[in-house]
ROBALO-808890 format. One line per field, with one value per residue (C-alpha): residue number from 1; residue in three letters; x, y, z. Coordinates in Angstrom, 1 decimal, decimal comma. Each point is the difference from the previous one (the first is absolute). Example, Ala and Ser with C-alpha at 12.3 -4.5 7.8 and 13.67 -1.06 7.14 Angstrom:
<rs>
n	[1; 2]
res	[ALA; SER]
px	[12,3; 1,4]
py	[-4,5; 3,4]
pz	[7,8; -0,7]
</rs>
This chain:
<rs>
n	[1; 2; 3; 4; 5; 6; 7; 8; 9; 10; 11; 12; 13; 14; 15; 16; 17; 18; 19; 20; 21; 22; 23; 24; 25; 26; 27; 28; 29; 30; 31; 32; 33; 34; 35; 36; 37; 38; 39; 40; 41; 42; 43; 44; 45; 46; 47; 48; 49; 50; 51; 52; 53; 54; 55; 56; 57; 58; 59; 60; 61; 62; 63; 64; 65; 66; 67; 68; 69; 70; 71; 72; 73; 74; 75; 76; 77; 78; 79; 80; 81; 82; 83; 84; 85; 86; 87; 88; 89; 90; 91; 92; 93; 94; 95; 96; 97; 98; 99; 100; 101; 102; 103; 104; 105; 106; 107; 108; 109; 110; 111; 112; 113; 114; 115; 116; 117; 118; 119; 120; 121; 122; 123; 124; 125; 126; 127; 128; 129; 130; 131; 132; 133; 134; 135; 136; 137; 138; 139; 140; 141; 142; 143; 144; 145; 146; 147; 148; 149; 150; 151; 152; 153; 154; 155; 156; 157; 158; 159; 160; 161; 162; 163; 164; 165; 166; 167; 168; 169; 170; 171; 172; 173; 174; 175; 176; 177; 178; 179; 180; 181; 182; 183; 184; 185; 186; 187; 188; 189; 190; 191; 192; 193; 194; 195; 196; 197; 198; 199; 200; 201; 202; 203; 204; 205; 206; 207; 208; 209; 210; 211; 212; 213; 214; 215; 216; 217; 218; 219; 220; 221; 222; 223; 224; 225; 226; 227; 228; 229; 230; 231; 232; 233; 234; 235; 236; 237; 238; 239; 240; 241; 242; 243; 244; 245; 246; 247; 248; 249; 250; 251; 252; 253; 254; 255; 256; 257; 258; 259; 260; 261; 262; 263; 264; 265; 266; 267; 268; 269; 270; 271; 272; 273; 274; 275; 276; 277; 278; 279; 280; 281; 282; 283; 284; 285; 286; 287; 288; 289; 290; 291; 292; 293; 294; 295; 296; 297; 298; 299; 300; 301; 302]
res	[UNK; UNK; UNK; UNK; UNK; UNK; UNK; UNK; UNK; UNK; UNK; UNK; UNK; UNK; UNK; UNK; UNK; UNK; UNK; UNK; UNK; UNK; UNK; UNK; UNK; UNK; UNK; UNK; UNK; UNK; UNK; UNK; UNK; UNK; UNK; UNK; UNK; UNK; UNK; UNK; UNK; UNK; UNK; UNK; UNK; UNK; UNK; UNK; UNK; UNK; UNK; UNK; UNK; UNK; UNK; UNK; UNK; UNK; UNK; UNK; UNK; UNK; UNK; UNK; UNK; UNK; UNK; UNK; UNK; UNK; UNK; UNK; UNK; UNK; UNK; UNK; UNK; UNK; UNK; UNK; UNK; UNK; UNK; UNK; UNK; UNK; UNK; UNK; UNK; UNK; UNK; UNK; UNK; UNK; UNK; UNK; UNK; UNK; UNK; UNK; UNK; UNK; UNK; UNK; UNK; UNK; UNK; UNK; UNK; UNK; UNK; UNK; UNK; UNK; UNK; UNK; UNK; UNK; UNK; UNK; UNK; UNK; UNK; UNK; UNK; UNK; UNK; UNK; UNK; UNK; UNK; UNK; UNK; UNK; UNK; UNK; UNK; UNK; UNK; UNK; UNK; UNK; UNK; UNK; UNK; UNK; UNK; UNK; UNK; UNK; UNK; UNK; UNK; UNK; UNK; UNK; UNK; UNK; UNK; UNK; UNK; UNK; UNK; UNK; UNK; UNK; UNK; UNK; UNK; UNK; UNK; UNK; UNK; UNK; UNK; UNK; UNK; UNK; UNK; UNK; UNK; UNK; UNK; UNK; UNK; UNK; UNK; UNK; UNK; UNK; UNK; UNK; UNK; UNK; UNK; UNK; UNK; UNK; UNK; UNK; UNK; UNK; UNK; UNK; UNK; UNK; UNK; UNK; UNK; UNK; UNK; UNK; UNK; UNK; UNK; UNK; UNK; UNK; UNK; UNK; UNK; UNK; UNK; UNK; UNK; UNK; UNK; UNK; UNK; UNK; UNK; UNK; UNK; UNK; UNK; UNK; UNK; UNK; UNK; UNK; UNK; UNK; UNK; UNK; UNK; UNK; UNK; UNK; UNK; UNK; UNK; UNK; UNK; UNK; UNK; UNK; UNK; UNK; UNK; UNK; UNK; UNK; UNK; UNK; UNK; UNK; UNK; UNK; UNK; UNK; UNK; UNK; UNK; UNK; UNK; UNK; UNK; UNK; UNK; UNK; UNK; UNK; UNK; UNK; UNK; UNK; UNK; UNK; UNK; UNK; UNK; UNK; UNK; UNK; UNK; UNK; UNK; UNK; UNK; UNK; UNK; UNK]
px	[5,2; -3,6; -1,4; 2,5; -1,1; -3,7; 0,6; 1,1; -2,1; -3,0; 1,8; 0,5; -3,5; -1,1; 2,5; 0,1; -1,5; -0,6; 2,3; -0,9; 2,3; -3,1; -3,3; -2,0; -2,7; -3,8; 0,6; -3,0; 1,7; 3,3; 1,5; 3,4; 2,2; 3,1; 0,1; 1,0; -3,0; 1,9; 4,0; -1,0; -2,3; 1,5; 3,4; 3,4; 2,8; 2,7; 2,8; -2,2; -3,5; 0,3; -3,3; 1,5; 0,7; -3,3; -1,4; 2,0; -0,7; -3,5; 0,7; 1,9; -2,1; 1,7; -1,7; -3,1; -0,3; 1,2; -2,5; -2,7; 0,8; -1,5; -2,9; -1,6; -1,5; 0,0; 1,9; -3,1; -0,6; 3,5; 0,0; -2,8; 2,6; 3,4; 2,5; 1,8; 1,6; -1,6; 1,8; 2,0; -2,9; -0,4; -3,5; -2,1; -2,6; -3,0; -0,3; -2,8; -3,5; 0,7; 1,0; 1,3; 3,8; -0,1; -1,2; 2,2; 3,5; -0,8; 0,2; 2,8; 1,8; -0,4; 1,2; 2,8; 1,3; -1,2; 2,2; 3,1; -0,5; -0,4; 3,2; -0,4; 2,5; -0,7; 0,3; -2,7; -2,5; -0,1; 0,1; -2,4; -2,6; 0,5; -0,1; -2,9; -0,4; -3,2; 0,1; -2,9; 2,8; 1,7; -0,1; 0,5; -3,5; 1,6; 2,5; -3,2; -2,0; 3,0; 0,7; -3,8; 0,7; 3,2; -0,3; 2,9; 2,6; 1,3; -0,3; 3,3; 2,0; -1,7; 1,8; -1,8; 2,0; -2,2; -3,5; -1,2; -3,6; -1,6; -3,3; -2,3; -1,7; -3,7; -0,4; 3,4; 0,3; 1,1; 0,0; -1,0; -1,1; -1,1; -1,3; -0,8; -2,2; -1,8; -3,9; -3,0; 2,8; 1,6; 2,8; -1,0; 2,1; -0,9; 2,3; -0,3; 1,7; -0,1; -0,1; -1,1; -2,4; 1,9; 3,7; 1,3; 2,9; 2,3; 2,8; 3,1; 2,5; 3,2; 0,5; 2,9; 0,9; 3,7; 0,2; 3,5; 1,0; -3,4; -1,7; -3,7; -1,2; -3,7; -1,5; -3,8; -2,4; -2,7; -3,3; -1,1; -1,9; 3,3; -0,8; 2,2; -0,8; 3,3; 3,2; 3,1; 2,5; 3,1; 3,4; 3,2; 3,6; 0,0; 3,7; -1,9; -1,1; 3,1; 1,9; 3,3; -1,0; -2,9; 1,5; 2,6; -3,0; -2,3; 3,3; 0,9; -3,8; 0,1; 3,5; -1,4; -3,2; 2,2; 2,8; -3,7; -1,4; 3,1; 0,6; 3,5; -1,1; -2,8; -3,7; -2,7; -1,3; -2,1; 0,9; -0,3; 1,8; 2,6; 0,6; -0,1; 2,6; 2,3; -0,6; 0,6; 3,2; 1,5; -1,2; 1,8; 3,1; 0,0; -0,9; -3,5; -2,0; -3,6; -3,0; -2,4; -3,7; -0,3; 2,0; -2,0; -3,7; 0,3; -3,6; -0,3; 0,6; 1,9]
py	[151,6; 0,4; -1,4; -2,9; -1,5; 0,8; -2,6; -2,7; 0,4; -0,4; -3,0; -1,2; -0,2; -2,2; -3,0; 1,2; -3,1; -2,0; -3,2; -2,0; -2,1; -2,6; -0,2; 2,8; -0,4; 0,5; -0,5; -0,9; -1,1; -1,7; -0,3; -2,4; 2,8; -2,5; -3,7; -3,3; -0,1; 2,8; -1,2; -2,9; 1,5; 1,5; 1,0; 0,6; -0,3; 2,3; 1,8; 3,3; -1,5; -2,5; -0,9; 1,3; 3,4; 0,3; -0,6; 2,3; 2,6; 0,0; 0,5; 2,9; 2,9; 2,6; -3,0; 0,1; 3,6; 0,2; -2,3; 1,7; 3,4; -1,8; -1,2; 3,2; -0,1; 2,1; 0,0; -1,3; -2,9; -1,2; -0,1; -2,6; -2,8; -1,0; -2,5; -3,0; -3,0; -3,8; -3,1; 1,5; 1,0; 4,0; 0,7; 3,5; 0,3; 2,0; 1,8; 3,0; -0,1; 0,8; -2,4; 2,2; 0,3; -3,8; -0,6; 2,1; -0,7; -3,7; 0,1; 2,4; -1,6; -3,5; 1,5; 1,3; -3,4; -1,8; 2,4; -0,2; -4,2; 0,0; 2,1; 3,7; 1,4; 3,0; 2,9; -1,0; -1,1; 3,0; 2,4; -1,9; 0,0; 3,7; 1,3; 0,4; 0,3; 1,4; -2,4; 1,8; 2,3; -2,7; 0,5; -3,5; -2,4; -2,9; 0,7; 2,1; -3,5; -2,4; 2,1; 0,0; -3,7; 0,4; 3,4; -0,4; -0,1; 3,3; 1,2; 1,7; -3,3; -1,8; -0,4; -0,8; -2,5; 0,3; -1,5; -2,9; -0,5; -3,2; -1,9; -2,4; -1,9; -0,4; -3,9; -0,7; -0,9; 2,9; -0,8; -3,5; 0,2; -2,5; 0,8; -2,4; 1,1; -1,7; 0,2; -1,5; -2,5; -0,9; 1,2; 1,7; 0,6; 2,5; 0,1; 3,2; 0,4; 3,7; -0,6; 3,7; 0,2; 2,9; 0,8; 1,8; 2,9; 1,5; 0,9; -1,7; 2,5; -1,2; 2,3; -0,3; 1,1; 0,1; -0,1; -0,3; -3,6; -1,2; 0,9; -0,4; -1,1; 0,4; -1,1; 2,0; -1,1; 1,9; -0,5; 2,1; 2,7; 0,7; -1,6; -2,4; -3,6; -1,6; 0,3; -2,4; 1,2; -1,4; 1,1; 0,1; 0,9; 3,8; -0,6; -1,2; 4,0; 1,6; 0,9; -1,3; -3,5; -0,7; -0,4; -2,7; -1,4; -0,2; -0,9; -3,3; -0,7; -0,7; -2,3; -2,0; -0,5; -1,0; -2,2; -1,7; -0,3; -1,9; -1,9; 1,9; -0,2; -2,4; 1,2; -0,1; 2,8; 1,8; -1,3; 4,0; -1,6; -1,1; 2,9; 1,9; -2,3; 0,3; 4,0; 0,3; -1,8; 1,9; 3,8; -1,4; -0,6; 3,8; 1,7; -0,1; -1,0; -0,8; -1,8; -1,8; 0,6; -3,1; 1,2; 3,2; -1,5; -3,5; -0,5; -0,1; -3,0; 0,3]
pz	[64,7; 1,6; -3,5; 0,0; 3,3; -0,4; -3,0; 2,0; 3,0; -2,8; -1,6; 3,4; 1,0; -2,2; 1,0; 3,6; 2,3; -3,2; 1,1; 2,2; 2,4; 1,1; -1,2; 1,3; 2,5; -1,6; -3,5; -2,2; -3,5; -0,8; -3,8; -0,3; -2,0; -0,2; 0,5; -1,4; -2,9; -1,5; 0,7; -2,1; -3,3; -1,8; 1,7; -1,4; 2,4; -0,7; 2,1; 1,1; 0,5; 3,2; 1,4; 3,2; -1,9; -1,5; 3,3; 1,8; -2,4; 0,4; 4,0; -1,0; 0,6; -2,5; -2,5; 1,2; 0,1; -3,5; -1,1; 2,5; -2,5; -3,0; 1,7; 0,4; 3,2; 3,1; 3,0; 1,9; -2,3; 0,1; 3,7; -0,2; -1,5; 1,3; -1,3; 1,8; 0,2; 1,2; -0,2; -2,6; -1,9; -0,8; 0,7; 0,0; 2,5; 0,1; 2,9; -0,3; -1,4; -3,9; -1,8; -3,2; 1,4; 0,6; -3,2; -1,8; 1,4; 0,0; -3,8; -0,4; 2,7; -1,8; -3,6; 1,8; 1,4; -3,5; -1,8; 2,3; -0,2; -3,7; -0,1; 0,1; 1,5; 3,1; -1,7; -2,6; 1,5; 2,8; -3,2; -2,3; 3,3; 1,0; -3,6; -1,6; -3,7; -2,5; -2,3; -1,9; -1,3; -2,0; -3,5; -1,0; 0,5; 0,7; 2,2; 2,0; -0,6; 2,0; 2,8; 0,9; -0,1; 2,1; 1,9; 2,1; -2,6; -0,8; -3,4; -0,1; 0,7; -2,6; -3,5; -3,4; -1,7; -3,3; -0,3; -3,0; -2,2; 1,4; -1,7; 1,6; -3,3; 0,2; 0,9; 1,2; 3,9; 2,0; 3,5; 1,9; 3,4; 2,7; 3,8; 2,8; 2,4; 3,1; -0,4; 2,2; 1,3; -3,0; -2,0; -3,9; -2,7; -2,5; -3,6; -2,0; -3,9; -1,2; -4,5; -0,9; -2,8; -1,9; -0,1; 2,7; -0,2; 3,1; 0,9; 2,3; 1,7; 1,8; 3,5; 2,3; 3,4; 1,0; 4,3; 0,5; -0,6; -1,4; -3,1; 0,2; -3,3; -1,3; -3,5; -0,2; -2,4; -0,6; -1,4; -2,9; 2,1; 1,8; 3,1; 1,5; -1,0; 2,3; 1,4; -0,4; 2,7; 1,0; 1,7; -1,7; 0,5; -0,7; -1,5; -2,5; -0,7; 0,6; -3,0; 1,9; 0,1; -2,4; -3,3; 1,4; 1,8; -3,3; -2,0; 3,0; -0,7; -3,4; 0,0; 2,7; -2,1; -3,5; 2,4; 1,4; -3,5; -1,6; 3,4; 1,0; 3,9; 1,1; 0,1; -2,2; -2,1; 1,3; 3,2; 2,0; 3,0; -2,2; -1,3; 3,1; 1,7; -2,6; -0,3; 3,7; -0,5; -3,0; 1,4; 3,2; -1,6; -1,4; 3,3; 0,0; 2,4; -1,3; 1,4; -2,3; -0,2; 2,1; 2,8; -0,1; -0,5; 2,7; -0,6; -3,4; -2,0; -3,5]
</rs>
């Protein structure tokens, strides 16, 4: 019993005093944790994940302790930064001399409300953040290779759906890219072509993360040396990974694409919003309830 309540008094310190009801007096440094830049990039609005939610959530000070625990810093540090709320705003203010705890729990703060915005559900992102994993002891290179690109996913959520050879012919176009950029008072724009001068060999593997209702979906390629060259993400319907509903989903799918092909219902070929519409439809009408990859991605044009 002694052991059990030295715990919490230890847990308890860290959040104790954290939150903030007004801005305290004599603070030096001031980080926006939560506001309306982040409610629009980016954000996914579901049932569980209400900006008001998020927001009370990271006033909640069993949340910030949790996330204090993977932080790694001491008692004295943490009680140089405490959290609050400004015209709606959630804000973390410095209030000591060392700016380590500020920095720190500014960034873990914000990938906490990016995840929970983006989707994540509670309950993953308090035990991706207060879990840490040694990804050194991963046997397989390129699984090692794209979690150093994306370190807060855990690697034990994350399912191989089977990887493919790719080639990138010497003197074929691989990648176009153009930047604009305002210099000595006048805007520059710089166009770059990548054509590599021998053929280049890698590999593409499919990953997905199931959270609940949403399926994250990631397509790695990687470059020869087994680093990462890019990531394609995207979020989908996790029925579409459960063995209870992906089969009729993949089986809807393809009549929709035939009925849209010999011009059975109106679209055209490959018209993906077509096909999504009707899909809806038809998995509606045999008790599934499925959002397309439009619903799920609002910023992304297909």
């Amino acid at each position: 019993m002694f052991f059990l309540l030295l715990v919490f008094l230890v847990l308890t310190r860290a959040g104790q005093a954290q939150v903030a009801a007004i801005r305290p007096k004599g603070w030096t440094e001031i980080a926006t944790i939560y506001g309306l830049p982040s409610i629009v990039l980016n954000r996914l609005n579901l049932r569980n994940n209400a900006p008001a939610e998020i927001r009370k959530e990271l006033l909640d000070t069993n949340t910030f302790r949790l996330i204090a625990r993977l932080s790694s810093l001491s008692d004295e540090e943490l009680a140089a930064v405490q959290i609050g709320q400004e015209n709606g705003e959630v804000e973390l203010y410095q209030i000591g001399a060392s700016d380590r705890a500020f920095k720190t729990m500014s960034k873990l703060l914000r990938k906490y409300a990016a995840a929970r915005d983006e989707g994540h559900t509670v309950g993953f992102c308090l035990a991706v953040m207060t879990n840490k994993t040694d990804y050194s002891s991963f046997t397989d290179p390129q699984l090692r290779a794209f979690l150093k690109e994306r370190p807060m996913l855990p690697a034990d959520r994350l399912v191989n759906l089977g990887s493919t050879a790719y080639t990138n012919k010497a003197g074929d176009i691989i990648s176009q890219t153009t930047t604009t950029s305002f210099v000595n008072g006048k805007w520059e724009t710089t166009n770059f072509t990548e054509i590599p001068k021998v053929d280049i060999v890698g590999q593409r593997v499919h990953y997905v993360l199931v959270d609940e209702d949403i399926a994250w979906d990631y397509r790695v390629q990687f470059k020869p040396d087994g680093s990462v060259d890019y990531v394609t993400e995207s979020r989908r319907d996790a029925k579409e990974y459960d063995p209870k509903y992906s089969q009729t989903i993949r089986e809807v799918e393809d009549e929709v694409k035939a009925q849209l092909e010999k011009g059975i219902i109106p679209g055209r070929h490959p018209f993906v919003h077509s096909i999504w519409s009707s899909m809806r439809t038809k998995l509606k009408d045999k008790g599934i309830d499925w959002r397309s990859p439009a619903e799920l991605n609002p910023n992304t044009r297909y």
